[in-house]
BADO-466264 format. One record per residue: residue number from 1; residue in three letters; y, x, z of N, C-alpha, C in turn. Coordinates in Angstrom, 3 decimals. Each point is the difference from the previous one (the first is absolute). Example, Ala and Ser with C-alpha at 12.3 -4.5 7.8 and 13.67 -1.06 7.14 Angstrom:
BEGIN
1:ala:-5.690:13.190:7.800:1.190:-0.890:0.000:1.200:0.900:0.000
2:ser:1.050:-0.350:-0.720:1.190:0.820:0.060:1.090:-0.770:0.730
***
This chain:
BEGIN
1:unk:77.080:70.720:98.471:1.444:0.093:0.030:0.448:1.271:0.727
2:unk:-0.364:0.359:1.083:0.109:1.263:1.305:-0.333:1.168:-1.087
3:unk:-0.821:-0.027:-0.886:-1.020:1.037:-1.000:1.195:0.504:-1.076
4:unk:0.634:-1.316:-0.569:1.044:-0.238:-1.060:0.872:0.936:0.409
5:unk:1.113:-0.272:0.963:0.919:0.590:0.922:-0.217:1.320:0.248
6:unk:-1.149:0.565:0.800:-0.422:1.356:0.313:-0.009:0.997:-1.621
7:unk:-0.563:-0.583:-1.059:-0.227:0.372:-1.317:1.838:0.635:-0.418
8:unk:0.698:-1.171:-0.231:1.364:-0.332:-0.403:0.825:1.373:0.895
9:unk:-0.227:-0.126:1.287:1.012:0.923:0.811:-0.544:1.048:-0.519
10:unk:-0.969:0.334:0.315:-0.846:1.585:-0.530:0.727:0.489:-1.435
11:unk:-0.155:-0.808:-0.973:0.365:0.041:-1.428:1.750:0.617:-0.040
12:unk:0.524:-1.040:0.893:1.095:0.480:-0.020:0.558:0.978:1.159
13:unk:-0.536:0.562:0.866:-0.241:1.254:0.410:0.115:1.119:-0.874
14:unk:-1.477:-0.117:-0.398:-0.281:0.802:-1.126:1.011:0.287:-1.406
15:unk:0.299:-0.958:-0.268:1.342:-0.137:-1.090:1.350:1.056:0.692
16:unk:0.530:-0.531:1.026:0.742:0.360:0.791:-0.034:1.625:0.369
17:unk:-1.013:0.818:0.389:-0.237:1.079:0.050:-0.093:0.980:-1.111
18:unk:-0.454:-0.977:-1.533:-0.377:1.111:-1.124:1.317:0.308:-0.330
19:unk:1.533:-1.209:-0.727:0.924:-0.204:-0.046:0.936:1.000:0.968
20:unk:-0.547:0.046:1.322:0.942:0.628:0.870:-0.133:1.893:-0.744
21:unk:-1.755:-0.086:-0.206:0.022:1.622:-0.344:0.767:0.392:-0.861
22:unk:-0.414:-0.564:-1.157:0.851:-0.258:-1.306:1.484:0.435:0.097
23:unk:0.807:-0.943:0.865:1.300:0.435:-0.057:0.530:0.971:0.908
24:unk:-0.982:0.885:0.884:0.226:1.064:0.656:-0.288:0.852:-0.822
25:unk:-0.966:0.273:-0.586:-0.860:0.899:-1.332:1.130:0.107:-0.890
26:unk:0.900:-0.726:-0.303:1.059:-0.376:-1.252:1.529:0.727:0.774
27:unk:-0.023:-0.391:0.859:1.173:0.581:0.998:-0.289:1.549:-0.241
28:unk:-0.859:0.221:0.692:-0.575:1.775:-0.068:-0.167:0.354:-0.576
29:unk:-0.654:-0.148:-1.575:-0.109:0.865:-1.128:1.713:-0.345:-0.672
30:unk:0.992:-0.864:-0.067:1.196:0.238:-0.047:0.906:1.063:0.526
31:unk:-0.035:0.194:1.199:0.318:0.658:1.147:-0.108:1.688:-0.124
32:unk:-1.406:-0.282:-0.778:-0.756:1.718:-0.227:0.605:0.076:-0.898
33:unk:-0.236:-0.706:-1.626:1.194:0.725:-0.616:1.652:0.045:-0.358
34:unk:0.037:-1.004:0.770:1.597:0.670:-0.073:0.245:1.730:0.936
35:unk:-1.155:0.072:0.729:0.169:1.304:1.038:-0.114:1.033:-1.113
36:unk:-1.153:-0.530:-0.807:-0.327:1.786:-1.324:0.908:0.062:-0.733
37:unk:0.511:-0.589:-0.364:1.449:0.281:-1.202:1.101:0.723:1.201
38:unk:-0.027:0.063:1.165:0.992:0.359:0.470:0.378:1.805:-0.444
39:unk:1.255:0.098:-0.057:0.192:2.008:-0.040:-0.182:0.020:0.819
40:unk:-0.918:1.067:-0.181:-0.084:1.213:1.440:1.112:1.335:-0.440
41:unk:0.361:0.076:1.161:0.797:1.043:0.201:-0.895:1.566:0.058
42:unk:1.291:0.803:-0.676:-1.021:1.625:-0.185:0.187:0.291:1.020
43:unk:-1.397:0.804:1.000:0.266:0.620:1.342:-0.124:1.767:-0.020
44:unk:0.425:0.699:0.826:-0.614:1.136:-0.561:-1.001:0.269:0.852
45:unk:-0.858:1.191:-0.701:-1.506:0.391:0.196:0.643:1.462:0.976
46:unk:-0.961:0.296:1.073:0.639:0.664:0.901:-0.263:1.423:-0.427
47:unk:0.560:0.809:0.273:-0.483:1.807:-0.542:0.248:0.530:1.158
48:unk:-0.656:1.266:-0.027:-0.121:0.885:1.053:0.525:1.199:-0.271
49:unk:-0.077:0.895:0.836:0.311:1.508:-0.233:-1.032:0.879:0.144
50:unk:-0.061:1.085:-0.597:-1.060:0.723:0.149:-0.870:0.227:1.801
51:unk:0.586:-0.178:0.547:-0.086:0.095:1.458:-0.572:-1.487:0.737
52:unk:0.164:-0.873:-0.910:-0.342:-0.959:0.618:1.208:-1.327:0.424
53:unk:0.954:0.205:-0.064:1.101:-0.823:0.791:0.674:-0.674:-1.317
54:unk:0.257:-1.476:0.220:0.391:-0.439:-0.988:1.576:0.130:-0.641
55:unk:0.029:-0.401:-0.961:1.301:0.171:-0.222:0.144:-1.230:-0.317
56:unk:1.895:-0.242:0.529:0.449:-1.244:-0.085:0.589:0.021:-1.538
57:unk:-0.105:-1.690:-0.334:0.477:-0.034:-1.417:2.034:0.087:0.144
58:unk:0.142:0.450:-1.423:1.346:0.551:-0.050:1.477:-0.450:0.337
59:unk:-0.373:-1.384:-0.202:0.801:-1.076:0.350:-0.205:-0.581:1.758
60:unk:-0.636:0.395:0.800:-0.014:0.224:1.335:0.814:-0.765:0.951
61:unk:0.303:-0.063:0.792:1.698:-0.108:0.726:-0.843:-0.623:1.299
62:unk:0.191:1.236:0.406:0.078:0.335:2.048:0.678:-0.947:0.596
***
């Protein structure tokens, strides 16, 4: 009977933990793609001057 019980809890342990991955695994690959469809915004790529010193993009504001 003690054997039965120890078996049973384990089982449902075990149940309990695969289930739990499952719906974290399901959460997170949801999660990820709603993130890849997101727009990304255009950034600009930085340029320099012959000298070395960058130049700010045109739209700027000090």
């Amino acid at each position: 009977m003690v054997v039965e019980k120890k078996g049973r809890r384990l089982t449902l342990l075990v149940a309990g933990a695969v289930s739990s991955a499952v719906a974290i695994t399901a959460v997170f690959a949801q999660f990820e793609s709603n993130h890849a469809n997101a727009p990304t915004s255009k950034r600009y790529l930085p340029e320099y001057t012959a000298s070395g010193d960058l130049i700010l993009p045109k739209d700027f504001n000090e």
